[in-house]
N, C-alpha and C positions, 0 to 999 in steps of 0.2 A: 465328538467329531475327530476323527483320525487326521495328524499331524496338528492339531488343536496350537502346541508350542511352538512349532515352527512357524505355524501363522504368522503369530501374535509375534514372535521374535523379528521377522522378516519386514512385520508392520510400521515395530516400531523404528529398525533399522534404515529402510526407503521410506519414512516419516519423517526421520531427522535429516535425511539426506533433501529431501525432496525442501523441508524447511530452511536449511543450511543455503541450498540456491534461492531461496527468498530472500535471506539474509546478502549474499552475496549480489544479486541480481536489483532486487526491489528497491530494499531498502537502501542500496548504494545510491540509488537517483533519488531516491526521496531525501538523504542527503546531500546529493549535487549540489542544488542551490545554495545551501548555504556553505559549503567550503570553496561553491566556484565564485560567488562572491563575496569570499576571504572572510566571510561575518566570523565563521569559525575554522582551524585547522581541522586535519584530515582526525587528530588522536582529540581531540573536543567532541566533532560530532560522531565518533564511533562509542563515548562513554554518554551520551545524549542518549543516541541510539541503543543502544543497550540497555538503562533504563526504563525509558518509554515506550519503545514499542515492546519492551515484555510487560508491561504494565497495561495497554492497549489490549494485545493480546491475551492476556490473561483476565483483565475486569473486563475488558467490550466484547471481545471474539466469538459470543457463542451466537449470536442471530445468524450472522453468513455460513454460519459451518453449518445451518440444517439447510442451506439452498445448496452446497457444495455436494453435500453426502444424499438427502434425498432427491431434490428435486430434480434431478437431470436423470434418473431411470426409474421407471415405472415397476417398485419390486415386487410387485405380485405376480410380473411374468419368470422372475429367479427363486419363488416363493417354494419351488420341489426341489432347485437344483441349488443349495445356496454357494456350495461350494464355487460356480463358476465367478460368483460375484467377489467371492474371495480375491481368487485368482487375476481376478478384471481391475482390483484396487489398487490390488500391489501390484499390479503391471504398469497402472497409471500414474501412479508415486514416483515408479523407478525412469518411468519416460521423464517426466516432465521435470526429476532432479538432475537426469542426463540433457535435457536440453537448455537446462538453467545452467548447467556446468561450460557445455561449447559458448551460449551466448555472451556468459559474463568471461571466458576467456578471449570473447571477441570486442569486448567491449559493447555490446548491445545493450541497450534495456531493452527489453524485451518483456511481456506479459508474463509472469507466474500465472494469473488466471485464468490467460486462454491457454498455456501450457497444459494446465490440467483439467480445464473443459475437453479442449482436444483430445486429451487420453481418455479421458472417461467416452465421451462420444466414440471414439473411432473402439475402443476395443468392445462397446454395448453395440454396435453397428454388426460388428464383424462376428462377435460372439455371441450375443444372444438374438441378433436382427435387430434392424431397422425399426420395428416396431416396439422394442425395450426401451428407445428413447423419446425422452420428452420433449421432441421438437418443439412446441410452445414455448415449453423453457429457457430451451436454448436462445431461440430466437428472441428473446428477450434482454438475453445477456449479450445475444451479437449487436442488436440495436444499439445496448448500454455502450458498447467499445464507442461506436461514432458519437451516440450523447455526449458523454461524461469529457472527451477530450474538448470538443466545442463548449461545453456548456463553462469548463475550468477557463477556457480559454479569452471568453466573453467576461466570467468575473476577474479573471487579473489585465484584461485588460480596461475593466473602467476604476479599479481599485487603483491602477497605476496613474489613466487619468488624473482620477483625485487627488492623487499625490501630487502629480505634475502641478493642477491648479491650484493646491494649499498649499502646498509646499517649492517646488524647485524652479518653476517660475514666475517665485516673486519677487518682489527689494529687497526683502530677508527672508531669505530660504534658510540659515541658523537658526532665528527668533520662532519662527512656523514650526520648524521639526520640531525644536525642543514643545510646543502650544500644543500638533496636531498628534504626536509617534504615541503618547499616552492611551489616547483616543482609540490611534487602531488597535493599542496591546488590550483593552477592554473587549473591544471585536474577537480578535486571538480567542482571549478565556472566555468567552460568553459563548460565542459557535462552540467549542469544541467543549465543552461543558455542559450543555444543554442535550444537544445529542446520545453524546455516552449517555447523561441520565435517561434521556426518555428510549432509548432504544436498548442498551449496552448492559446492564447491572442486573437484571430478574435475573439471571442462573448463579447469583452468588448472595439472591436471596434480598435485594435493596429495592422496597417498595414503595415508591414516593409518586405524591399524587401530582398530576401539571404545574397546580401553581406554587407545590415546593420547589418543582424542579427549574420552574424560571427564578424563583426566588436564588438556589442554590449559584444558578449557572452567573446571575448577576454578581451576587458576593465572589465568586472563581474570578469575574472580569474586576471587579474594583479593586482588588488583593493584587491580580497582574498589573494595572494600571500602576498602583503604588509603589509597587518594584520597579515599574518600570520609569517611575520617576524619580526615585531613590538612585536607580544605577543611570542617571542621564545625568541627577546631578552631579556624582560623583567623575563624570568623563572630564576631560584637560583637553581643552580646544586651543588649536594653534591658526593664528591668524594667516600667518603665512605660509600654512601648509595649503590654502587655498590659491596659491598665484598659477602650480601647475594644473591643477583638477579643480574646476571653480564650489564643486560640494563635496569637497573631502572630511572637512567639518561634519556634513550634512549626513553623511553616509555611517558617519561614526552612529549618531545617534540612531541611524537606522541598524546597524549591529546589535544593538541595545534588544531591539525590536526582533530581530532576524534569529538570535538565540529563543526568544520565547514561540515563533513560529517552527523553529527545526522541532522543540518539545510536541508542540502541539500537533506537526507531519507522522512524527513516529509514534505517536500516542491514537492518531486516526488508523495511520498504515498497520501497527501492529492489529487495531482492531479487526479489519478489514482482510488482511491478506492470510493468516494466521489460519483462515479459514480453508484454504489451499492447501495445502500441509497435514492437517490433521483432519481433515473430514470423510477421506477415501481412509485414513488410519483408523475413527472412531469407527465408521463403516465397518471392517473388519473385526476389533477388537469386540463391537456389539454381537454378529453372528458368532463370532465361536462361544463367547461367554455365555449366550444361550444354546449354546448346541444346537446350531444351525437355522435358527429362526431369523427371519429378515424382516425386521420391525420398522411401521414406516416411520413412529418417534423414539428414541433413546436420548437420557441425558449422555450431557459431553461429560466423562469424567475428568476430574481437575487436574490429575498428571497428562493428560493427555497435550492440554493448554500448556502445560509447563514444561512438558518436553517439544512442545513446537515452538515456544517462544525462545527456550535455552539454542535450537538449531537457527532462530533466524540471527541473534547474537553474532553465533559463532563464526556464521558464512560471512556478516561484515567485517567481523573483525580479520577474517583471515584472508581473505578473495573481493572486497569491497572497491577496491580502489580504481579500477579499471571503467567501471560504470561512471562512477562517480566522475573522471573529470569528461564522460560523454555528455552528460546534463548539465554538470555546471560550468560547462566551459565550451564546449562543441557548439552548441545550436546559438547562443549568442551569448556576446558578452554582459555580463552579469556584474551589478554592483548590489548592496545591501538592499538598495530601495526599490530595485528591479524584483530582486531574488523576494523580497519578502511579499510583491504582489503574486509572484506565482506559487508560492508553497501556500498562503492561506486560501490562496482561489482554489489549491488542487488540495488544501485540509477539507474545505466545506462542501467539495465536492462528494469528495470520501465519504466524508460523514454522514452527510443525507443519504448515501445509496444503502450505505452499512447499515442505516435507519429502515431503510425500504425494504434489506436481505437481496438484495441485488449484487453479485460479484462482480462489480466493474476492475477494470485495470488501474493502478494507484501511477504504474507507470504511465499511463495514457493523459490521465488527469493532470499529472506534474508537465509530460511535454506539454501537454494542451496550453496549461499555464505560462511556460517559458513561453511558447510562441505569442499568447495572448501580451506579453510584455515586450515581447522582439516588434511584433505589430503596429504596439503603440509610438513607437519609435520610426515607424517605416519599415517596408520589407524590406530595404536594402543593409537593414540591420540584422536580419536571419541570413543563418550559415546555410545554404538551400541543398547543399551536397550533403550534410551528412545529416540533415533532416530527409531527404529521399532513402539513405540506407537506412534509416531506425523505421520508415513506412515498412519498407522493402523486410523489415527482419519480424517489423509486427506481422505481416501478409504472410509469411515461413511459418511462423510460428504453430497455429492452429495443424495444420495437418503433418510438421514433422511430430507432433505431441503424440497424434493419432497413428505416426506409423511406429514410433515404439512403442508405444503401448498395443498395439496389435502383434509386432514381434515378440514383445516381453511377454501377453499371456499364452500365446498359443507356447511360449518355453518351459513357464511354469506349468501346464497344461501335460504336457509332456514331461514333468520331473514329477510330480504329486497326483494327476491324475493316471 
């Protein structure tokens, strides 16, 4: 295949770029909660994060990256021409790292996923027709945007309930935290442990049957439980730090808690999002490697994972910050026991879809989840202005994706064709 290296060079280059604004974009909100509710500083959860979502991304990430790379076009209609498919990838990479770029300068979160649905659609629209897309697909994934934020939104707000009724008010709300915060951090390891196993591990070769893998996901949760009662006893409670904020005590020990769910957001997210990033790049790197052949399965090679997990790192650590205080601190105000119903309502949410091969939005799920906890509180406790602009920047999203990447291939089109 002629320019074979420049591909593949080009691939990987608007791969890590396109990863870099997940890192910056995504994964900023997925740490919002827990630095807007103080549970951890801004340099805590950015070494959290870098971590586990490359660990996410690299043991869970390969199920959504075959929804990413085949299921949205029909390649048996680019099965003569492979070459435009090429051109159609890395048009779609380079949009949607250009629109990750303006949003997280603007402070948006904003979807990586429909970022690079919309690329892929609008430039399969424009360049191969209408009929190269898998409308069913799509339409599946546009449904998931409205599920997955409702559905997040529903579980943090009865997780927060719970909380309210075990915990904060009752006669001892100290006595409860310290009896019930155990409890949810078993919740924590058990969800996000069971999942990975039963969806997440076959591409690295871990073959375990159902009732290993609840057996495993249990031991994950009682392991977390014992830490987590390990680092509760260890906390220095002040009586009188309670006369101004009546559960300042109380919140403490939810910090305890709120560290093991930031692991557990970036350990789902990296699974999940990773999938955006590198899936239009394996796309590629599979046609040239076979000299032109457009295969509807290819495995995911393991540099591929590890060069998209290294870009989502990097974007946090360097461009992170801007997102991060829109989510943990814009849409409402957040304490450890708030923040920690919204980040496990919007892990388990992740988790099951990653489960499904469904590319929901990680960002949609977390808002979902803040709002689900703002709710439980009253609406007069949600910030309604700048949850109208993060609507307003989800609704842009989708078709600014689709008009760079329609301008980016017809470019490349023009340099290589």
């Amino acid at each position: 295949m002629e320019y074979a290296t420049a591909f593949i060079v080009l691939a990987c280059l608007f791969g890590f770029f396109m990863a870099w604004g997940v890192g910056a974009n995504d994964v900023a909100n997925a740490m919002g909660t827990s630095v807007g509710s103080r549970a951890l500083t801004v340099r805590q959860a950015i070494v959290i994060a870098a971590i586990f979502e490359f660990a996410g991304a690299y043991l869970a990430g390969g199920q959504v990256t075959e929804t990413i790379r085949k299921g949205m076009i029909d390649a048996s209609m680019v099965a003569q021409t492979p070459e435009l498919l090429v051109y159609g990838m890395l048009a779609a990479l380079l949009a949607a790292g250009v629109w990750l770029l303006v949003a997280s300068r603007l402070g948006w979160p904003v979807s990586t996923t429909h970022s690079i649905v919309g690329a892929i659609v609008g430039f399969a629209a424009v360049g191969l027709g209408g009929n190269a897309v898998n409308w069913g697909k799509v339409g599946s994934i546009v449904a998931s945007w409205v599920v997955s934020p409702a559905l997040s939104g529903m579980i943090a707000f009865f997780i927060f309930r719970s909380i309210q009724n075990l915990i904060l008010d009752t006669d001892e709300p100290l006595t409860n935290a310290k009896r019930y915060v155990p409890g949810y951090m078993f919740l924590v390891g058990f969800v996000v442990a069971l999942v990975t196993l039963l969806k997440g591990l076959k591409h690295i070769g871990l073959h375990t049957s159902t009732g290993q893998n609840y057996l495993i996901a249990t031991a994950v949760g009682v392991v977390l439980m014992l830490i987590g009662v390990a680092a509760i006893r260890r906390l220095k409670f002040d009586p009188g730090a309670d006369r101004d904020f009546h559960y300042t005590n109380v919140e403490k020990v939810f910090g305890v808690l709120m560290m093991a769910t930031a692991c557990a957001m970036a350990f789902a997210h990296g699974s999940n999002d990773v999938a955006n990033a590198v899936g239009p790049l394996a796309a590629v790197v599979g046609i040239v490697e076979s000299g032109g052949q457009v295969a509807q399965k290819s495995a995911m090679p393991t540099w591929i994972l590890l060069l998209g997990g290294a870009g989502i790192v990097i974007g946090l650590m360097t461009y992170g910050t801007r997102v991060m205080a829109t989510v943990g601190s814009g849409i409402t105000e957040l304490t450890p026991s708030r923040g920690f119903a919204a980040t496990i309502a919007a892990a388990t949410t992740v988790v099951l879809a990653s489960g499904t091969g469904l590319p929901i939005s990680t960002t949609h799920t977390l808002v979902g989840g803040v709002l689900g906890v703002g709710l439980a509180r009253g609406i007069s406790a949600l910030n309604l202005n700048v949850i109208g602009t993060i609507v307003i920047s989800w609704i842009i999203t989708l078709p600014a994706g689709a008009f760079l990447a329609i301008v980016f291939y017809f470019t490349l089109m023009g340099l290589f064709g």
